[in-house]
C-alpha positions as CSV (number, residue, x, y, z in Angstrom):
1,X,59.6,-26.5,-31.3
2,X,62.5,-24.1,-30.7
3,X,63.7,-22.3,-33.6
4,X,67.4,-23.1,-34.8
5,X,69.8,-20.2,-33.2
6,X,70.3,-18.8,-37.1
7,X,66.6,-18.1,-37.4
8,X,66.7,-15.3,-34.4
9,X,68.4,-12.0,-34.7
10,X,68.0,-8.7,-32.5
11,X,64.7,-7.1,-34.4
12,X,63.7,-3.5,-34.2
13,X,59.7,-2.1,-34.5
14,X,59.0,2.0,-34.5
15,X,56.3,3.5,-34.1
16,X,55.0,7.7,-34.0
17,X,52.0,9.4,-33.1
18,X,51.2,12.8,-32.9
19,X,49.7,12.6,-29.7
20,X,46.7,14.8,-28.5
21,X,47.7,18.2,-27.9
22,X,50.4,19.1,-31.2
23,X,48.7,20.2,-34.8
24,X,51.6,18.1,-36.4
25,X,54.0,14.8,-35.8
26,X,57.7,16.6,-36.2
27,X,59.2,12.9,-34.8
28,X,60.8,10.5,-37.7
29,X,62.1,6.9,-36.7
30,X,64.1,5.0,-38.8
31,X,64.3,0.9,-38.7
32,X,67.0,-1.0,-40.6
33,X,66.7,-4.5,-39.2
34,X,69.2,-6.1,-42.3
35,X,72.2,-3.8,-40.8
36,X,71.1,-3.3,-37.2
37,X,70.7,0.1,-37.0
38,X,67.7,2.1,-35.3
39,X,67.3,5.6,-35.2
40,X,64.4,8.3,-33.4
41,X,64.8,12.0,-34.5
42,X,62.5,14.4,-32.7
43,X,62.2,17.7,-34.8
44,X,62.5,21.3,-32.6
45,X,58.9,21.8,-32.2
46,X,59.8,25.6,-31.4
47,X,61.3,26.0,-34.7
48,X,60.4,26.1,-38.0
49,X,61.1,23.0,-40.5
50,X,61.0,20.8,-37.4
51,X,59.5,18.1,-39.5
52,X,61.6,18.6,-42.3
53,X,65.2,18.5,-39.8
54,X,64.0,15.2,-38.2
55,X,62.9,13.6,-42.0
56,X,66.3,14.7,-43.9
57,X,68.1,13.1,-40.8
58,X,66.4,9.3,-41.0
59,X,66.6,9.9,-45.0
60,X,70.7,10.4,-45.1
61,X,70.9,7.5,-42.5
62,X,69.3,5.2,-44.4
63,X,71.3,6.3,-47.4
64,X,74.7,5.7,-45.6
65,X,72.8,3.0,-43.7
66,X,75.3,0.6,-46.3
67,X,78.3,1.3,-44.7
68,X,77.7,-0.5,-41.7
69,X,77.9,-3.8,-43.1
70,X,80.8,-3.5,-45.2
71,X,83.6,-5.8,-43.4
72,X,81.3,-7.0,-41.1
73,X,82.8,-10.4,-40.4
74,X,85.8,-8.8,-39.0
75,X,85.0,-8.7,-35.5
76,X,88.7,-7.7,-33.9
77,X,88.5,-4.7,-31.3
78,X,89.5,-2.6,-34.3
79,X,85.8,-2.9,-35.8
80,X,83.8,-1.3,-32.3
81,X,86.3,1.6,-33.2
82,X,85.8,1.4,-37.3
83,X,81.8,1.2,-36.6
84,X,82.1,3.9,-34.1
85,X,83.8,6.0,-36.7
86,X,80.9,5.1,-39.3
87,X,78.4,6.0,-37.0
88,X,79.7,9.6,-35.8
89,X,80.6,10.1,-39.5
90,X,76.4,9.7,-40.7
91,X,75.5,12.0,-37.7
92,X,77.8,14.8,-39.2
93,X,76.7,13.9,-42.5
94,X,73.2,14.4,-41.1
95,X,73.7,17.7,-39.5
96,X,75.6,18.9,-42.5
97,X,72.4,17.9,-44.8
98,X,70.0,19.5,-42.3
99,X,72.4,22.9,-42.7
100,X,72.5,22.8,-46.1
101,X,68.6,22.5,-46.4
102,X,68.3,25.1,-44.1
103,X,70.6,27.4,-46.5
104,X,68.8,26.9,-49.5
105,X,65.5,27.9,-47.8
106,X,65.3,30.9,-45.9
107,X,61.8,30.0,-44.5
108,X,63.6,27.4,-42.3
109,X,66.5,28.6,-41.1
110,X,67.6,27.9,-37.6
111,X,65.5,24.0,-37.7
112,X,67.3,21.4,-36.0
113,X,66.3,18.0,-34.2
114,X,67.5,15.8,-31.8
115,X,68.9,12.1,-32.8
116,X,69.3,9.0,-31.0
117,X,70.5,5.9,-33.3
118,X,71.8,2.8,-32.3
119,X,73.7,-0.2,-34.3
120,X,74.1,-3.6,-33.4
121,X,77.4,-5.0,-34.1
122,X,77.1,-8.9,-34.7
123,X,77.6,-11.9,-32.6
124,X,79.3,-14.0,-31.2
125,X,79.7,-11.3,-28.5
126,X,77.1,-8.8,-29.4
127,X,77.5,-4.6,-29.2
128,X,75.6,-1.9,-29.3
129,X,77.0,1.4,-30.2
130,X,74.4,4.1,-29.1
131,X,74.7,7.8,-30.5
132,X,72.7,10.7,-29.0
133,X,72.6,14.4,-29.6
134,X,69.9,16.4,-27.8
135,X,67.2,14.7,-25.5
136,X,65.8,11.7,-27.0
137,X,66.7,8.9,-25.9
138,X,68.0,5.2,-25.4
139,X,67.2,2.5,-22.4
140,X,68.5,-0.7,-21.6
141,X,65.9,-2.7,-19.9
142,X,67.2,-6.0,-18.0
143,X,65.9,-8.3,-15.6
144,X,63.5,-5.9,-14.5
145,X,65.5,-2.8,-14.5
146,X,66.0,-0.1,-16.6
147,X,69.1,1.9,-17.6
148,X,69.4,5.3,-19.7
149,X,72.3,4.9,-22.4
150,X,72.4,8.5,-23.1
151,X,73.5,11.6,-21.7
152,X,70.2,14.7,-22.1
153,X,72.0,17.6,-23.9
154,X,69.6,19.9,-21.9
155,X,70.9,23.2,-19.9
156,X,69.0,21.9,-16.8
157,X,71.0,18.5,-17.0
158,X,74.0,20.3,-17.1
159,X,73.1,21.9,-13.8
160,X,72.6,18.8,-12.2
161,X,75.6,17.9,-13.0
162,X,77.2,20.9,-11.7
163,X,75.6,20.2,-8.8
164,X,73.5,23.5,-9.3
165,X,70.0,21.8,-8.7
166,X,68.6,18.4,-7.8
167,X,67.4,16.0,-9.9
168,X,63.9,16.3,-8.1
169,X,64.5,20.5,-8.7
170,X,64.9,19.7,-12.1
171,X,62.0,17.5,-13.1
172,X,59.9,20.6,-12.5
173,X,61.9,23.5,-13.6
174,X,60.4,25.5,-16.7
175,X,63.4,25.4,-19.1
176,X,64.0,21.4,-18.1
177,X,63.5,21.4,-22.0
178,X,66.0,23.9,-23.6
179,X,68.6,21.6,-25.5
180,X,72.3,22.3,-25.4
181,X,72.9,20.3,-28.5
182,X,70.8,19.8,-31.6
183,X,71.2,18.4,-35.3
184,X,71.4,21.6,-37.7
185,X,72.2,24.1,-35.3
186,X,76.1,24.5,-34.6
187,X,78.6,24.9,-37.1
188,X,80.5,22.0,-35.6
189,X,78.6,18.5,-34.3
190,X,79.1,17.7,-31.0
191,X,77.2,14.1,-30.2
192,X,78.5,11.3,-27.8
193,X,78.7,7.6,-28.0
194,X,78.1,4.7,-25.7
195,X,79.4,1.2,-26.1
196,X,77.1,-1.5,-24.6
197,X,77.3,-4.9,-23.9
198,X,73.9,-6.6,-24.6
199,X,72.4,-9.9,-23.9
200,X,69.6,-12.3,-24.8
201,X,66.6,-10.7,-23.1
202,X,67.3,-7.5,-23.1
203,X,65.3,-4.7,-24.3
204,X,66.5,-1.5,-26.4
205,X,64.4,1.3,-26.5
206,X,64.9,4.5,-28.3
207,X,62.2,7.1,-27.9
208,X,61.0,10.9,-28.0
209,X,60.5,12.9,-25.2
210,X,56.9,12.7,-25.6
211,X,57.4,8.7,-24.0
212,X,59.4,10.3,-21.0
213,X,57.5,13.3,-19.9
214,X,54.0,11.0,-19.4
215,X,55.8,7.6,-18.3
216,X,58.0,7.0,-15.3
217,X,61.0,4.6,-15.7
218,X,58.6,2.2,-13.6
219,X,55.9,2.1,-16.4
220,X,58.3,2.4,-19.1
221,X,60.1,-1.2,-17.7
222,X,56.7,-2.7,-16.8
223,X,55.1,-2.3,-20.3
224,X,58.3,-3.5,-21.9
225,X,58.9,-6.5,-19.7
226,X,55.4,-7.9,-20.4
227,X,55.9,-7.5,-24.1
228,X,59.9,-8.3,-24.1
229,X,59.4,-11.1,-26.8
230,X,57.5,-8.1,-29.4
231,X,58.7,-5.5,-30.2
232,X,55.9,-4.5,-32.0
233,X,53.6,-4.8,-28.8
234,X,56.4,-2.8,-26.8
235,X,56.2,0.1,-29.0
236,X,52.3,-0.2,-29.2
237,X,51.6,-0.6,-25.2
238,X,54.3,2.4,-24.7
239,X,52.7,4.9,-27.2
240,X,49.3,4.1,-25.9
241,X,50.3,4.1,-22.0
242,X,51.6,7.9,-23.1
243,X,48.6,9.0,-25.0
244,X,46.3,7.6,-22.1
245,X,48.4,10.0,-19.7
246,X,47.7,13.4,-21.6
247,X,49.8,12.7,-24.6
248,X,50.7,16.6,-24.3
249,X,53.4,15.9,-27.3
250,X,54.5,14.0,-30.5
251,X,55.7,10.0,-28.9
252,X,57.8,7.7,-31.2
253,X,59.0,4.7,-29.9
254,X,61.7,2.2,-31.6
255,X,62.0,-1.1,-29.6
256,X,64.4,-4.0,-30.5
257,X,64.8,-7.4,-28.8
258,X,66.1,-10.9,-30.0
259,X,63.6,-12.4,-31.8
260,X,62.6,-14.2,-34.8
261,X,63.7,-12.6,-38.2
262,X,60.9,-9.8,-39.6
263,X,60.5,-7.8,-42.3
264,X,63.9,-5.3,-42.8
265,X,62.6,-2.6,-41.5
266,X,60.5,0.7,-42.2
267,X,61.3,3.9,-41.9
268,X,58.5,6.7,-41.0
């Protein structure tokens, strides 16, 4: 028997593993089914306090996490730019925590971590608001296909778009890695925003570059399109797919879908 439409909601699952290669797990996730947001940090592995950057950003976001529901039945195009403004404001509330930290002990200075966070804004016309800084980050997979939400904040992105080197150039050049942007490390935060249109049986999927450099787009859609209805069995099958492939760094995974109502969350 189908469940009545108010049983179902869009429900997120995280999940992090160290992998097989790194001494330490620097990736946090945060999951906050009850307001619909979903987060993946990814600590600067060649900095110190990686860990710490990427747990004091999932910890202020779920302390501001609150804000996101307040007014929440107004649903004019006034609220995608009032969320919008909630969500850039707890990213520069992040990266000013992070800073802060950093000040108070000299022993981590200069940590920083990427963030990729999403929030669901409520039917009847369902929208996600996707926020990235750095290289982690968010896919849409549809029908079969998948889409990247975010822009990579890397220096070798930027030259392909300057035109500077190919995308098949840049998949194997050695500082494909060096990030343009980061949590903690400017004065100033620069992060972008994507609005999104999304639909019953669709896939969201946030992730860690540990998923992306051991899983091709083609994996990535085929494990989550066999396991669309769970998001727990998405995040499990994509963590495991990337640890079977060399597992060379630290892989979180959040995946949300439109599903019966969980649990509220975790945060990790």
């Amino acid at each position: 028997m189908a469940l009545a439409q108010d049983k179902w909601d869009w429900t997120g699952y995280g999940q992090t593993d160290r992998g097989l290669v790194r001494s330490t797990n620097q990736d946090a996730f945060l999951v906050d089914n009850r307001r619909r947001l979903w987060a993946v940090a990814d600590g600067m592995g060649g900095h110190p306090g990686g860990d710490v950057a990427s747990r004091i950003v999932m910890d202020t976001l779920a302390d501001f996490s609150p804000s996101l529901i307040r007014n929440s039945d107004n649903l004019d195009e006034d609220h995608t730019e009032q969320q919008s403004f909630r969500l850039t404001t707890m990213a520069e509330q992040a990266h000013d925590a992070v800073r802060a930290y950093a000040d108070r002990h000299p022993s981590v200075y200069g940590m920083g971590t990427t963030l990729v966070m999403a929030h669901l804004m409520p039917l009847p016309a369902p929208r996600l608001l996707v926020l990235n800084v750095g290289d982690s980050r968010a896919y849409l997979v549809r029908a079969g296909r998948i889409t990247q939400l975010t822009r990579d904040h890397t220096l070798i992105d930027d030259y392909v778009r300057e035109g500077r080197l190919t995308p098949e150039q840049a998949a194997r050049h050695p500082d494909r890695h060096v990030l343009t942007r980061a949590i903690g490390l400017e004065p100033v935060l620069q992060s972008d925003l994507f609005p999104v249109d999304v639909f019953v049986g669709d896939v969201l999927l946030l992730c860690s570059d540990g998923l992306t450099k051991m899983l091709p787009d083609e994996r990535i859609v085929e494990i989550a399109q066999s396991h669309r209805d769970s998001p727990s069995l998405t995040t499990q099958a994509l963590i495991q797919a990337a640890i079977d492939t060399g597992g060379i760094d630290n892989i979180t995974v959040v995946a949300c879908a439109m599903t019966s109502l969980p649990d509220q969350g975790n945060i990790h």
